[in-house]
C-alpha positions as CSV (number, residue, x, y, z in Angstrom):
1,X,102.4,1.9,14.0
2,X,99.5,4.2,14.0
3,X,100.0,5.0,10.4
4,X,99.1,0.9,9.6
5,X,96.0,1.0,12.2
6,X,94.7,4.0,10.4
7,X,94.9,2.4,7.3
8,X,93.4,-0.5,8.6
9,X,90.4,1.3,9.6
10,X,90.1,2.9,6.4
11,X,89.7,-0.5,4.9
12,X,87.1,-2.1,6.4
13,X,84.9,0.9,6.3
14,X,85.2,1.0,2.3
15,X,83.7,-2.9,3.3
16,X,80.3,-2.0,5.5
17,X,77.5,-2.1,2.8
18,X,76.2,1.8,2.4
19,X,73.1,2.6,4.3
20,X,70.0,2.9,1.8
21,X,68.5,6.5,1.6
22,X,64.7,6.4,1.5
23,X,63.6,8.5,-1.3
24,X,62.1,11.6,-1.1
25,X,59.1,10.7,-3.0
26,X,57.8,8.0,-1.3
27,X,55.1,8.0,1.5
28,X,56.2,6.1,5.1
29,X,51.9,6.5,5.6
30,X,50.1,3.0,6.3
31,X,48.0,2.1,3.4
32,X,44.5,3.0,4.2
33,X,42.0,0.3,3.5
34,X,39.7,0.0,0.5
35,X,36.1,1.8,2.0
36,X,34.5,2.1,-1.5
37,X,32.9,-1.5,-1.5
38,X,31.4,-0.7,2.2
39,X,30.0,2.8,1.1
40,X,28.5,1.6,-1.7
41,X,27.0,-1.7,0.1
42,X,25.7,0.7,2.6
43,X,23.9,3.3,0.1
44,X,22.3,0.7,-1.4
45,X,20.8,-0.8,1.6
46,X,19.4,2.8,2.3
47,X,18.1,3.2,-1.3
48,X,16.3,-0.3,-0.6
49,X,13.9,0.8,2.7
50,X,10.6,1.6,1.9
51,X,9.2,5.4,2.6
52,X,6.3,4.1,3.9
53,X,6.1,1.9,7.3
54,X,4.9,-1.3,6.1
55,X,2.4,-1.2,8.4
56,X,0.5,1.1,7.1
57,X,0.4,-0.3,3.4
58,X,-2.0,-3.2,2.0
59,X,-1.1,-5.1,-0.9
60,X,-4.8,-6.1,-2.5
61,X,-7.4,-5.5,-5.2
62,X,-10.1,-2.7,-5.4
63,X,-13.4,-5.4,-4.9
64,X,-12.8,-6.3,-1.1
65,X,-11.8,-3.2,0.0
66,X,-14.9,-1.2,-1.4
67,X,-16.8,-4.3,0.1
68,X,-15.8,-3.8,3.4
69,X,-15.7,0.0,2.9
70,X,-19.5,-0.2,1.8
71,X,-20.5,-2.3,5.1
72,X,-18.8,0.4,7.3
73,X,-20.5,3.1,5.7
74,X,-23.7,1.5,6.2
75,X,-23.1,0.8,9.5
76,X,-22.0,4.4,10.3
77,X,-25.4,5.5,8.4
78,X,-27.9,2.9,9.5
79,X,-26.7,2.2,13.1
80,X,-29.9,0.4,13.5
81,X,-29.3,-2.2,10.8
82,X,-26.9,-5.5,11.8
83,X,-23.6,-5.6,10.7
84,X,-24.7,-9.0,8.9
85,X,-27.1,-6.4,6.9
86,X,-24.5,-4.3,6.1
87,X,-22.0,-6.4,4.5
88,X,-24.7,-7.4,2.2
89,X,-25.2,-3.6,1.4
90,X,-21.3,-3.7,0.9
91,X,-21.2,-6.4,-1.2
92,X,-24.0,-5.4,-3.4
93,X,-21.9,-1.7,-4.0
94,X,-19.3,-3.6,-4.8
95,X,-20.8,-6.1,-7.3
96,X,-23.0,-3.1,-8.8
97,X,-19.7,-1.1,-9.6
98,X,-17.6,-4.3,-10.8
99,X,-20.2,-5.0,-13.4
100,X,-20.1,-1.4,-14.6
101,X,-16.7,-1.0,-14.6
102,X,-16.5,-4.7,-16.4
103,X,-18.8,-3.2,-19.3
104,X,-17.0,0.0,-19.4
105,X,-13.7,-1.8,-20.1
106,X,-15.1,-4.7,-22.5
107,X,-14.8,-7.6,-19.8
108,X,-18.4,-8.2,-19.3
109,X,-21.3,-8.3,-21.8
110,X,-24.4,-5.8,-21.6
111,X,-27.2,-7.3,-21.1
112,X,-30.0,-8.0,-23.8
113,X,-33.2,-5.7,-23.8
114,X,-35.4,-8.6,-23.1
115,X,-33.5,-9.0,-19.4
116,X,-33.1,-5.3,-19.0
117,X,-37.1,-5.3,-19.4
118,X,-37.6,-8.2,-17.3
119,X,-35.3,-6.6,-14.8
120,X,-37.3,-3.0,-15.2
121,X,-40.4,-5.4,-14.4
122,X,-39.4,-6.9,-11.4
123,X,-41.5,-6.6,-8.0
124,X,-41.2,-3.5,-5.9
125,X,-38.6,-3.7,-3.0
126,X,-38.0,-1.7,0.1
127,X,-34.4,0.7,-0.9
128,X,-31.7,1.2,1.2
129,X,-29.3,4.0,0.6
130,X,-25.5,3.8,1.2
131,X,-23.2,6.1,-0.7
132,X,-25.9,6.9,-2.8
133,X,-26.3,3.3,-4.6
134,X,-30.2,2.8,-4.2
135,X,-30.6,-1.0,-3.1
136,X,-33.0,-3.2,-3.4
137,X,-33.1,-5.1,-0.3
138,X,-34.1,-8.1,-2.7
139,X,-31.5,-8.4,-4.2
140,X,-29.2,-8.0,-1.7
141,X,-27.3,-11.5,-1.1
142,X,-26.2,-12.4,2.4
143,X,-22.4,-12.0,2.9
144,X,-20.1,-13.5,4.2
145,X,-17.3,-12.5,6.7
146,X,-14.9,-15.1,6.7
147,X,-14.5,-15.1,2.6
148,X,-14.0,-11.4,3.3
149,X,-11.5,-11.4,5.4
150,X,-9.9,-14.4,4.2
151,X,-8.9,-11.7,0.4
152,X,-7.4,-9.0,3.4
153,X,-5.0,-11.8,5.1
154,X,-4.4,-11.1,8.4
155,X,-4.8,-7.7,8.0
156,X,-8.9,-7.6,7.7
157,X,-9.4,-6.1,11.5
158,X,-6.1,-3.5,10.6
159,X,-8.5,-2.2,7.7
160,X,-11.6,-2.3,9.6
161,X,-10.4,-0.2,12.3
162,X,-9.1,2.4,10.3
163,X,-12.2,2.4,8.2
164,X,-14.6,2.5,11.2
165,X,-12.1,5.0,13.3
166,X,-12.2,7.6,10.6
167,X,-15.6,7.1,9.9
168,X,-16.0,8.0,14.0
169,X,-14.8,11.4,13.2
170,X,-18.7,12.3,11.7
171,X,-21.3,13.6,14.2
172,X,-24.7,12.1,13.5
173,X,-26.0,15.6,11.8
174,X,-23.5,15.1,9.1
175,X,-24.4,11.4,7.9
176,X,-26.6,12.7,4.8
177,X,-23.4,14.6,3.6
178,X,-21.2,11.7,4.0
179,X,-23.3,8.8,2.5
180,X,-22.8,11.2,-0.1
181,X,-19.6,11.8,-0.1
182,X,-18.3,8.0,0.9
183,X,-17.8,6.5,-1.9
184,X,-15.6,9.7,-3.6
185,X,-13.7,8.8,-0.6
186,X,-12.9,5.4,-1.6
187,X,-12.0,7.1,-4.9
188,X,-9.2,9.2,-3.5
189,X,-7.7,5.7,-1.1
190,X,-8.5,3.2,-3.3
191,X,-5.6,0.8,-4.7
192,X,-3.8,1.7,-7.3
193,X,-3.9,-0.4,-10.5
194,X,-3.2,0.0,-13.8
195,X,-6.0,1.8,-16.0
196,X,-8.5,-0.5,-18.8
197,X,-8.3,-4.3,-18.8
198,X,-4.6,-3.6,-17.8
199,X,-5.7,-3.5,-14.0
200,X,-8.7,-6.1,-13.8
201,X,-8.6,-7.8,-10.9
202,X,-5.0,-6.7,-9.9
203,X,-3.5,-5.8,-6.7
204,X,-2.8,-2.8,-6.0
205,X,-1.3,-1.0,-2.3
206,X,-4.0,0.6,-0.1
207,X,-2.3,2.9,1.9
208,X,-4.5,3.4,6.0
209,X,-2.3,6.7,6.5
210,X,-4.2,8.0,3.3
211,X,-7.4,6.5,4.4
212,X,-7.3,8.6,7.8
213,X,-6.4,11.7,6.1
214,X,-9.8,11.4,3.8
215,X,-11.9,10.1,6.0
216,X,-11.7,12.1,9.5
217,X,-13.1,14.6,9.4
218,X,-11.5,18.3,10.9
């Protein structure tokens, strides 16, 4: 009798299905998930911001800015005169280095010797000095503010500021040395464009950080 339930036994263990032996070379680890898409997204986003706040960056052409740079030098230098004055001195700096600048490059004509002459000729006028352009107060037109303003956006009073903040920086014993020195300044902060006819009448980025560092003065 216990010679059949033995057997028995035997028999329906050579029936149960064999367990299933994991192999040795196969991670039981949960599959990590796929970061390389993130990292990537992420480094690019980084590679995208800008060095420079900006704030502190102005996206325009070279005219305007030594406009208004012109009026706050004159200002700074001729406290009496009114700012009204001052913009036309600007303006007149401005105009007086566009047309040269213009020749230089081929954009503008020269003028014939009959108008030079005529020009040579013309009535005597009381000078004004900024940044060592000798102006006729004649010729200088009346400027004005709003079209000014209107070619900075909204950032005209930004500019302004930073223009007549730095120019603060100059004690009234040094104002001979900086109307001479002013408008090398501008040549150090101005935008930068392209050189030749490449750059006329582009934008370029002024940068105020820059401004303050040639301006002020230690």
């Amino acid at each position: 009798m216990v010679t059949t339930r033995s057997a028995a036994s035997k028999a329906e263990a050579s029936k149960a299905p064999a367990k299933t032996k994991t192999p040795a070379n196969v991670s039981r680890k949960r599959k990590e998930p796929d970061t390389s898409e993130a990292k990537s997204t992420t480094t690019s986003k980084r590679q995208k911001t800008p060095s420079k706040s900006s704030s502190s960056v102005v996206l325009i052409n070279r005219s305007p800015v030594l406009q208004l740079w012109g009026a706050c030098v004159a200002h700074k230098v001729h406290p009496d005169l009114p700012w009204s004055t001052c913009l036309s001195a600007g303006t007149s700096v401005a105009r007086l280095c566009a047309v040269a600048k213009g020749k230089s490059i081929g954009v503008i004509e020269e003028k014939d010797k009959d108008e030079k002459d005529s020009t040579k000729k013309s009535a005597k006028s009381e000078r004004l000095e900024v940044m060592h352009f000798k102006l006729k107060k004649s010729d200088m037109k009346p400027a004005k503010e709003e079209l000014l303003s209107k070619k900075f956006g909204d950032r005209y009073e930004d500019v302004r500021k930073v223009f007549e903040e730095s120019l603060q920086s100059w004690s009234s014993d040094g104002l001979e040395d900086l109307n001479k020195a002013a408008f090398h300044m501008y040549e150090e902060f101005r935008p930068t464009v392209k050189s030749g006819q490449g750059g006329w009448g582009k934008k370029g980025e002024l940068d105020l950080d820059t401004v303050r560092k040639v301006v002020s003065k230690a």
